[in-house]
C-alpha positions as CSV (number, residue, x, y, z in Angstrom):
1,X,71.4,110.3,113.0
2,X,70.3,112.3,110.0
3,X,67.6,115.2,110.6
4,X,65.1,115.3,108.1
5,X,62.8,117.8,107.5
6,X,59.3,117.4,104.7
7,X,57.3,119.7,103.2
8,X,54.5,118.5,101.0
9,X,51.2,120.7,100.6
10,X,49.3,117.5,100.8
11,X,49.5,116.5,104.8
12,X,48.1,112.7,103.9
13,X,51.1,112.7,102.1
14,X,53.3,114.2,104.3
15,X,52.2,112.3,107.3
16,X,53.0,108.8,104.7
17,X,56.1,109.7,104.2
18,X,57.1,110.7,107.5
19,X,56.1,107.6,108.9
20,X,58.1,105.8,106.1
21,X,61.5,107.6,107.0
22,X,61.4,107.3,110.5
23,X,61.3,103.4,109.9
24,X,64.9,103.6,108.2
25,X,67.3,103.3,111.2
26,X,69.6,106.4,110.6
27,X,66.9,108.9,110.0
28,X,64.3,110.8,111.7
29,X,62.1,113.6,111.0
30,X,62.5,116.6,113.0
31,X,60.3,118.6,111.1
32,X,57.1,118.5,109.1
33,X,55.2,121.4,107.2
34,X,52.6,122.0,104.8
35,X,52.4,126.0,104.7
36,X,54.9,127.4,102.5
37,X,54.4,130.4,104.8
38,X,55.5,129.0,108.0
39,X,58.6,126.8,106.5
40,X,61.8,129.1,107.1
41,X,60.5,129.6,110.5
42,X,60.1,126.1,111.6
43,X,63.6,125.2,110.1
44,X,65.1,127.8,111.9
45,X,63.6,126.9,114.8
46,X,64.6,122.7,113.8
47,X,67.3,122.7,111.9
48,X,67.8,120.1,109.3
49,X,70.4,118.0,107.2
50,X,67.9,117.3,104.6
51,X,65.0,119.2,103.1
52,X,62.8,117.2,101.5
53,X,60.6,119.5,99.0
54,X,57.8,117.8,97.6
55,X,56.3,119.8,94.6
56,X,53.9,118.9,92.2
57,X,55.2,121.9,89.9
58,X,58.3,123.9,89.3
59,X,56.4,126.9,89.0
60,X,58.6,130.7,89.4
61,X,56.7,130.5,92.8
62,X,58.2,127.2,94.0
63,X,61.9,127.6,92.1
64,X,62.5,131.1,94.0
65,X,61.3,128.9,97.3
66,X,64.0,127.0,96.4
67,X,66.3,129.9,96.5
68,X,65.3,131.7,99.0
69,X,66.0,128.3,101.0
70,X,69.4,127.7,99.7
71,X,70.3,131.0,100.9
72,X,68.9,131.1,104.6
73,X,70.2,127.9,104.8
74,X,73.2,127.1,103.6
75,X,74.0,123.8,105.3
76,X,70.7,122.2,104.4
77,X,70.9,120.2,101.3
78,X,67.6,120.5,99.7
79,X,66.1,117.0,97.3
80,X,63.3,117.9,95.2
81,X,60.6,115.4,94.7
82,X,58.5,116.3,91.8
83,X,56.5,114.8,88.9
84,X,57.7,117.2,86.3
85,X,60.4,115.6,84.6
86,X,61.8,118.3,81.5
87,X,65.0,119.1,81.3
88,X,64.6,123.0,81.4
89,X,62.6,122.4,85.1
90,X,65.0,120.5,86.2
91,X,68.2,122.7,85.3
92,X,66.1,125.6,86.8
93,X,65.9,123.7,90.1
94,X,69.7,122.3,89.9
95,X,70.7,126.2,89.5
96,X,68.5,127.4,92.4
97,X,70.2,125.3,94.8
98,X,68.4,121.8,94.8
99,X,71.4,119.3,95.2
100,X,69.1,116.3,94.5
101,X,66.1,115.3,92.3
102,X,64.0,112.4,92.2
103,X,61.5,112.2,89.7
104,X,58.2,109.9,89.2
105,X,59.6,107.1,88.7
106,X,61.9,107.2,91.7
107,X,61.4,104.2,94.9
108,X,61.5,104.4,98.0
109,X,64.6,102.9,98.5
110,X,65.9,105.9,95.8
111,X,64.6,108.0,98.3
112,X,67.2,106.6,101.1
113,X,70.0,106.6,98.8
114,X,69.8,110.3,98.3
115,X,69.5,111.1,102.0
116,X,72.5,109.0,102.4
117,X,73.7,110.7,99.3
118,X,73.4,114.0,100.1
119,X,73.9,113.8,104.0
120,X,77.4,113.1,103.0
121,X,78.0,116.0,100.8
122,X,77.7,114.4,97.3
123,X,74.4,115.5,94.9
124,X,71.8,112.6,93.8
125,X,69.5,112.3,90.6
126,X,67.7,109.6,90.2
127,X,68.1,107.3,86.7
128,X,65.9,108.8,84.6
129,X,67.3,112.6,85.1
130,X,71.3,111.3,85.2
131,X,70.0,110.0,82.1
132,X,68.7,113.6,80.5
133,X,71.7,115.3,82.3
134,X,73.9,112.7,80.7
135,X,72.4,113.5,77.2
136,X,72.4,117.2,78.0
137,X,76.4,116.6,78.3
138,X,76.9,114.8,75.4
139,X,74.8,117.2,73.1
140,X,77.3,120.1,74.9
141,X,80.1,117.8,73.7
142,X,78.8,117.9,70.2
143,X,78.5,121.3,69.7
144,X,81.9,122.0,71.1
145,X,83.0,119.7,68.7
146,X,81.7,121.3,66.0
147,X,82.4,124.7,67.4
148,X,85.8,124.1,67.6
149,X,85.9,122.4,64.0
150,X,84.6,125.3,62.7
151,X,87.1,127.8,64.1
152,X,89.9,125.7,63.0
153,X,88.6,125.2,59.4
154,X,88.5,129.1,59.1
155,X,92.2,128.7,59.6
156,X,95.0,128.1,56.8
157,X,97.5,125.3,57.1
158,X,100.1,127.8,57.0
159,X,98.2,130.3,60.0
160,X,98.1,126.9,61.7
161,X,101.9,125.9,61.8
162,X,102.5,129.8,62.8
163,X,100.4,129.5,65.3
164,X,102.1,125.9,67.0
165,X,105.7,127.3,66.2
166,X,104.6,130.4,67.7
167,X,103.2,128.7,71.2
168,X,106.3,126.6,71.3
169,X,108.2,129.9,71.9
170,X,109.6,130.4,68.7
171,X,109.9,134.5,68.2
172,X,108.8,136.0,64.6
173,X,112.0,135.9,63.3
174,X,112.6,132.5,63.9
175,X,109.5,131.4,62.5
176,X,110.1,134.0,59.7
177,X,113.1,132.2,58.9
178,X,112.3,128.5,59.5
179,X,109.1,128.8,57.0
180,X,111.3,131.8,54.3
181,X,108.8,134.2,55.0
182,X,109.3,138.0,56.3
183,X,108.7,139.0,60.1
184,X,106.4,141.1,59.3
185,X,104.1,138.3,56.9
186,X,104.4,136.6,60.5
187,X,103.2,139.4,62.1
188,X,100.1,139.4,59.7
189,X,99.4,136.0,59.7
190,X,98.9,136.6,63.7
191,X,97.0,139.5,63.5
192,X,94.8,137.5,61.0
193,X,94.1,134.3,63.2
194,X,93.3,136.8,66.4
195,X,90.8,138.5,63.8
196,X,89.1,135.0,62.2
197,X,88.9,133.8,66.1
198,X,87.6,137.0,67.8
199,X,90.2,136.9,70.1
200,X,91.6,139.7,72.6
201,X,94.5,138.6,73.5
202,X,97.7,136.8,72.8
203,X,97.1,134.4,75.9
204,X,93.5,133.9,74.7
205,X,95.3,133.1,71.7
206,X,97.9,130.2,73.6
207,X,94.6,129.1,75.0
208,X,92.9,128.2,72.0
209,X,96.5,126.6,70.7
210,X,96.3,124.6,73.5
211,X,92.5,123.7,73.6
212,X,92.7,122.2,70.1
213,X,96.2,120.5,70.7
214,X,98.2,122.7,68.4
215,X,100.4,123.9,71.0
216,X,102.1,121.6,73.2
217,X,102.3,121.6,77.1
């Protein structure tokens, strides 16, 4: 049995969706509440698996609820139901400890799946905001991609084989004398790709060899 606990300011709608639940054979609701003031002190009296949190904004007030929650209660996963649908809300939410969204478009039967969902340790977002997290993702992607375009088009084809001969463990004077250059033009060439990358370090520097497959592993 799943414990399942609702908060909704409106109580015509919390009674609704109570008596909804309890009709779906694994869950019950344990607790109700409709006064934000009362809520930590009624789950600690019921504890819950999931928190239902319906809010009709993600206001600072409710996203630092959110938080507060997370942190007195650890093992309650906490599904936000709420008709605001942006993608900064949402984020803020995802980062104060909701594990699961639904948004306005979301069914009842969406509803069960993320109590199923969630009950077993997984996080749930309905279509529409797997959708905008998706295309969050991808736009990430994109700029990486182009991030890390432009930091290897600030490099010369010659800093570039260096810097692979140089990751595959050559030592300066090898790669001195495989390319009929001087250790110390080696040396500079090194100095001059940790400079051009704002790098600190010579494993920062293997990192970034490795990132954009110029070293191999």
């Amino acid at each position: 049995m799943i414990n399942i606990g609702l908060y909704d300011e409106h109580k015509l709608s919390l009674e609704a969706s109570s008596k909804l639940i309890n009709e779906v054979e694994d869950f019950e609701v344990v607790m109700l509440c409709s006064d934000r003031s009362v809520l930590k002190t009624k789950m600690k009296i019921q504890p819950v698996n999931v928190l239902l949190l319906t809010m009709h904004d993600l206001s600072a007030k409710n996203l630092n609820l959110i938080v507060q929650l997370n942190i007195a209660f650890p093992k309650t996963r906490i599904l936000i139901v709420s008709l605001v649908s942006s993608e900064e809300m949402i984020m803020k939410a995802i980062k104060s400890g909701a594990k699961g969204f639904l948004s306005r478009e979301s069914e009842f039967t969406d509803l069960v799946e993320a109590i199923y969902t969630l009950r077993n340790g997984h996080d749930y977002f309905s279509k529409s905001i797997t959708q905008l997290l998706l295309n969050r993702y991808i736009s990430n992607l994109k700029d990486d991609e182009e991030e890390k375009n432009a930091e290897l088009s600030s490099l010369s084809a010659r800093q570039i084989e260096i810097l692979k001969l140089w990751g595959n463990s050559y030592s300066n004077q090898e790669i001195a004398e495989k390319l009929f250059i001087s250790v110390r033009t080696v040396e500079s060439h090194k100095n001059h790709i940790m400079q051009k990358l704002n790098l600190k370090s010579t494993v920062d520097l293997v990192k970034f060899g490795i990132k954009n497959n110029i070293i191999d592993i």
